[in-house]
C-alpha positions in Angstrom: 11.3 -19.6 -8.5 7.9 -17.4 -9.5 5.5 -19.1 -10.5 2.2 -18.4 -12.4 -1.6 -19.1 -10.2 -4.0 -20.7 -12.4 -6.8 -18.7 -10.7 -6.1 -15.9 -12.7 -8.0 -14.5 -16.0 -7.3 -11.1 -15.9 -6.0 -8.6 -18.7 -2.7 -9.8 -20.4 -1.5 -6.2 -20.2 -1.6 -3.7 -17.3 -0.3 -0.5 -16.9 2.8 0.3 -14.9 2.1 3.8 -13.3 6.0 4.9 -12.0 6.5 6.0 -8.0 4.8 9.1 -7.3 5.9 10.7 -4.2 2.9 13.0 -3.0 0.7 13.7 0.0 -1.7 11.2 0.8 -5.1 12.8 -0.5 -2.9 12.7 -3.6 -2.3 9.1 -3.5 -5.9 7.9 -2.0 -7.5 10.2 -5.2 -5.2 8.4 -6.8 -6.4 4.9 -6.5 -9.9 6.0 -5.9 -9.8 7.3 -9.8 -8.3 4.0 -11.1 -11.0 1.8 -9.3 -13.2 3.6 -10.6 -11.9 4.5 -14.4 -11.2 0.4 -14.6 -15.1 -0.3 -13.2 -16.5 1.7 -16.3 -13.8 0.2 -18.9 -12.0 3.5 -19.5 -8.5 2.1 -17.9 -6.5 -1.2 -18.2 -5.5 -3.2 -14.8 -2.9 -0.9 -13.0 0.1 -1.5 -10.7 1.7 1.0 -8.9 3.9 2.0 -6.2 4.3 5.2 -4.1 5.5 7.3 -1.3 3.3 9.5 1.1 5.0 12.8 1.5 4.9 14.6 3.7 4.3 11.2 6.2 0.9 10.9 7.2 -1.8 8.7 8.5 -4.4 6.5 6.8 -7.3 5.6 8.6 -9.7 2.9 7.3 -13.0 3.8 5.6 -15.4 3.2 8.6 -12.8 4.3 11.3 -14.4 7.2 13.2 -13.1 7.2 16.2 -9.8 9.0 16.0 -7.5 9.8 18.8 -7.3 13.4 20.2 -3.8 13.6 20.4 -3.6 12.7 16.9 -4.5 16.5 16.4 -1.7 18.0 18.1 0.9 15.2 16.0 3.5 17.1 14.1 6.3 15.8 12.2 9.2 17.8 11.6 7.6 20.8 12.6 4.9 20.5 10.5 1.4 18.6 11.3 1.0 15.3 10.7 -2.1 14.6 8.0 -4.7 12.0 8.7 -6.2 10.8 5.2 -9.0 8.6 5.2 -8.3 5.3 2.7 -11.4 4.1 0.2 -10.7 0.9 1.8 -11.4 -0.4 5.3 -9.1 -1.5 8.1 -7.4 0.5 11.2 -5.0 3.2 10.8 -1.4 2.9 9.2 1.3 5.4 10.0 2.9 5.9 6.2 6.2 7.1 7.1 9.4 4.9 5.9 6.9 2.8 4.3 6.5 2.0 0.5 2.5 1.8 -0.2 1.8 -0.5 -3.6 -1.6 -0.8 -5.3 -3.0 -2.9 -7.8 -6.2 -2.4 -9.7 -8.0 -5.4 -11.6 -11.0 -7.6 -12.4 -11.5 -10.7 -13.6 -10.0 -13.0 -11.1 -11.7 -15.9 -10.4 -13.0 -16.6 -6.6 -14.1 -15.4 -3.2 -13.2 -11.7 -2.3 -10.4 -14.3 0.5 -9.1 -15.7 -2.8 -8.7 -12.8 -5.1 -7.1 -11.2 -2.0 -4.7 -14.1 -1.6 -4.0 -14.6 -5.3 -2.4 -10.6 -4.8 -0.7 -11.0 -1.9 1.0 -13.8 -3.7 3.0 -11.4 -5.7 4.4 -10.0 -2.9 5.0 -12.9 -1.3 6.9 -14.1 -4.4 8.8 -10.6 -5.1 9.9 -10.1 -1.5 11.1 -14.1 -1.7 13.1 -12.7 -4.6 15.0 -10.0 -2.0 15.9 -12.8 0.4 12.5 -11.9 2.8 10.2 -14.9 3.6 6.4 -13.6 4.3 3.9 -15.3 5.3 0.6 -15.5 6.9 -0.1 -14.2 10.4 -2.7 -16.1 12.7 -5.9 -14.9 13.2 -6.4 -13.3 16.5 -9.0 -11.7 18.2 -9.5 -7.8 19.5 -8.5 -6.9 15.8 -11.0 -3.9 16.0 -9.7 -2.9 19.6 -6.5 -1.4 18.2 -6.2 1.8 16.6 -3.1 0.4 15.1 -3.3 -1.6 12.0 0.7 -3.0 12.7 -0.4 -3.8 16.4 -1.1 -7.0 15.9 -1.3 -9.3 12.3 -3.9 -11.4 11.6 -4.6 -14.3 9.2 -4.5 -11.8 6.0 -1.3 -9.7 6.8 2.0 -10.8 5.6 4.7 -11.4 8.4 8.4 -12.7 8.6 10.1 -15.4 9.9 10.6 -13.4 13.6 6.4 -12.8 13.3 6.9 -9.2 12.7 4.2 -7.7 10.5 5.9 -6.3 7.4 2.7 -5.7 5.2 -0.8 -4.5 5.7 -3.5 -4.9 3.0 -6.8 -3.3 2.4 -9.1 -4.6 -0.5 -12.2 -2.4 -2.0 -14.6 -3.7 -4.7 -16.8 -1.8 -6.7 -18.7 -4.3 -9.0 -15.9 -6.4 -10.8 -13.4 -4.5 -10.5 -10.5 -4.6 -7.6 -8.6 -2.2 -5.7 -6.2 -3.7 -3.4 -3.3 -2.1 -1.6 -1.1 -1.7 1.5 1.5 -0.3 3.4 5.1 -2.3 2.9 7.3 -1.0 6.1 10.7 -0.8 5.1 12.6 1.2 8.4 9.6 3.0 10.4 10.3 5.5 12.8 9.8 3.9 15.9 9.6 6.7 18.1 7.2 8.5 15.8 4.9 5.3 15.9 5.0 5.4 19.7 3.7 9.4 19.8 1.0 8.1 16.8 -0.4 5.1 18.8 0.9 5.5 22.6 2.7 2.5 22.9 5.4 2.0 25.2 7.0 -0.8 22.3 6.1 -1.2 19.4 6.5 -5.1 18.6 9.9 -6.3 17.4 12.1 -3.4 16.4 14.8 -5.4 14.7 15.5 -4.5 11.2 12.7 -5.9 8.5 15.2 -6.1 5.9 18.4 -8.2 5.6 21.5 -6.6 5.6 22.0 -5.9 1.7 18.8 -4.1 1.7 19.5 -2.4 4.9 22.7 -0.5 3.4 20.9 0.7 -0.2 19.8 4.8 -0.5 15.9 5.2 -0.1 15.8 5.8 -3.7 17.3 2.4 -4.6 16.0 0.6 -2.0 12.4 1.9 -3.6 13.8 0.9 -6.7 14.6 -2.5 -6.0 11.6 -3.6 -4.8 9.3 -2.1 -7.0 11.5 -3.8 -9.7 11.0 -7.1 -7.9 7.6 -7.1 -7.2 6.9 -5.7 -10.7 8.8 -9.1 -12.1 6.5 -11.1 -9.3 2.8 -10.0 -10.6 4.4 -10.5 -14.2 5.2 -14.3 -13.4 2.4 -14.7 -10.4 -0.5 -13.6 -12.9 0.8 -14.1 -16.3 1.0 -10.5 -17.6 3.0 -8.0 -19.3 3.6 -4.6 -17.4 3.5 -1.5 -19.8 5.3 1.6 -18.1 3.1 4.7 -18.7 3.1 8.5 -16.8 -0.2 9.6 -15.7 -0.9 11.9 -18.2 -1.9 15.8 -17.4 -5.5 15.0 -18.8 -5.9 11.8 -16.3 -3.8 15.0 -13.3 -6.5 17.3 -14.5 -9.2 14.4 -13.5 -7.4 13.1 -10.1 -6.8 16.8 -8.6 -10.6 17.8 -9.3 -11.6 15.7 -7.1 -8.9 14.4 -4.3 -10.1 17.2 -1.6 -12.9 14.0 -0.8 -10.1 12.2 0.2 -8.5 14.0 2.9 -9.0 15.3 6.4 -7.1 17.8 6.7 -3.5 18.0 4.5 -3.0 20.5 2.0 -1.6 19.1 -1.7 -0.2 20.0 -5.4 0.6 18.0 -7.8 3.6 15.6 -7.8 6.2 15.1 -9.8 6.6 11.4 -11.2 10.0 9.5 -11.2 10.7 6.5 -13.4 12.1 3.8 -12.0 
């Protein structure tokens, strides 16, 4: 069962932004622009999911030390993007991966317990899909890995086999929140090895059960987005409103997403409702 956290004092409403599938200076304008729309009261708390297309990589905010090889990388014939996140952490390959991201203020706590009370809802949603997450153990040589899925620590969610399923980044500007992550679903494995030059790459069993395993991408997206929606409804005691980016807010994000990205080309998305 989902149950509310007491922690929380955010907005009673938040806006329900519906999967954009677009390149990832797209997506990292994206949430830049809601951080900072929310920090100057001109936009609600925001949950959103999304798809980076064509794949890409992320790299955290302060990593500057990128691979060589990463420059020859091409994926389906065509190069592989490196997009640098607002947040921090190490890289994250986005490819068979859904990315969530949630924009707030107001919850009460350390920048550990905000961060906790958010993961709950995925912890809570993916509980709804038959997956049990939970915390990783703190290890050290975090910051020797290029690879943000090499290894999980104390704040990424794993499952039962110790597999890391979900990476999280968290950014504050004043009182306002942005958190989000990458949610691998069926990564490429032998994409991942070219990325980060690993002869394995961890546990490559399937992440999801069987009933999930056998849904279309498109559903599969669709039903856990529609779970984890339900989950930050009941974990923090809100009401999701669905609402389109409009072309004012496009005008806005596309101005200035060219900050966000190292070297991938973009247009604007189309948005699907889920």
């Amino acid at each position: 069962m989902t149950e509310a956290i007491d922690a929380v004092e955010t907005s009673p409403t938040w806006r329900l932004i519906p999967h954009l599938q677009a390149p990832g200076s797209v997506q990292m304008a994206i949430d830049r622009w809601l951080l900072e729309q929310h920090r100057a009261g001109h936009h609600p708390p925001a949950l959103r999911f999304y798809t980076w297309s064509p794949p890409a990589i992320s790299v955290g905010y302060h990593q500057r030390q990128l691979p060589e090889h990463w420059a020859t990388l091409r994926w389906q014939d065509a190069p592989l993007a490196v997009v640098r996140r607002p947040s921090g952490g190490r890289a994250v390959l986005h490819q068979g991966d859904l990315t969530y991201a949630m924009v707030t203020s107001g919850l009460k706590g350390d920048r550990a317990t905000v961060y906790r009370i958010l993961c709950e809802v995925l912890i809570q949603g993916w509980r709804s899909l038959g997956v049990a997450l939970h915390y990783g153990d703190a290890q050290g040589g975090y910051h020797q890995h290029t690879n943000c899925f090499s290894l999980a620590t104390a704040a990424d969610l794993i499952t039962a086999s110790g597999t890391k399923m979900i990476g999280s980044a968290q950014l504050r500007r004043g009182a306002a929140i942005l958190q989000h992550g990458s949610m691998r679903l069926h990564p490429d494995i032998a994409l991942a090895q070219q990325v980060f030059l690993l002869d394995k790459l961890g546990d490559e069993q399937p992440l999801l059960p069987a009933p999930l395993q056998s849904l279309a991408d498109d559903v599969l997206r669709r039903v856990i987005s529609h779970a984890l929606a339900q989950a930050a409804e009941a974990v923090l005691n809100i009401q999701l409103q669905e609402q389109p980016l409009t072309m004012a807010e496009w005008e806005q994000i596309m101005a200035e997403h060219d900050a966000a990205t190292l070297g991938d080309g973009a247009a604007m998305p189309d948005q699907t409702s889920d």
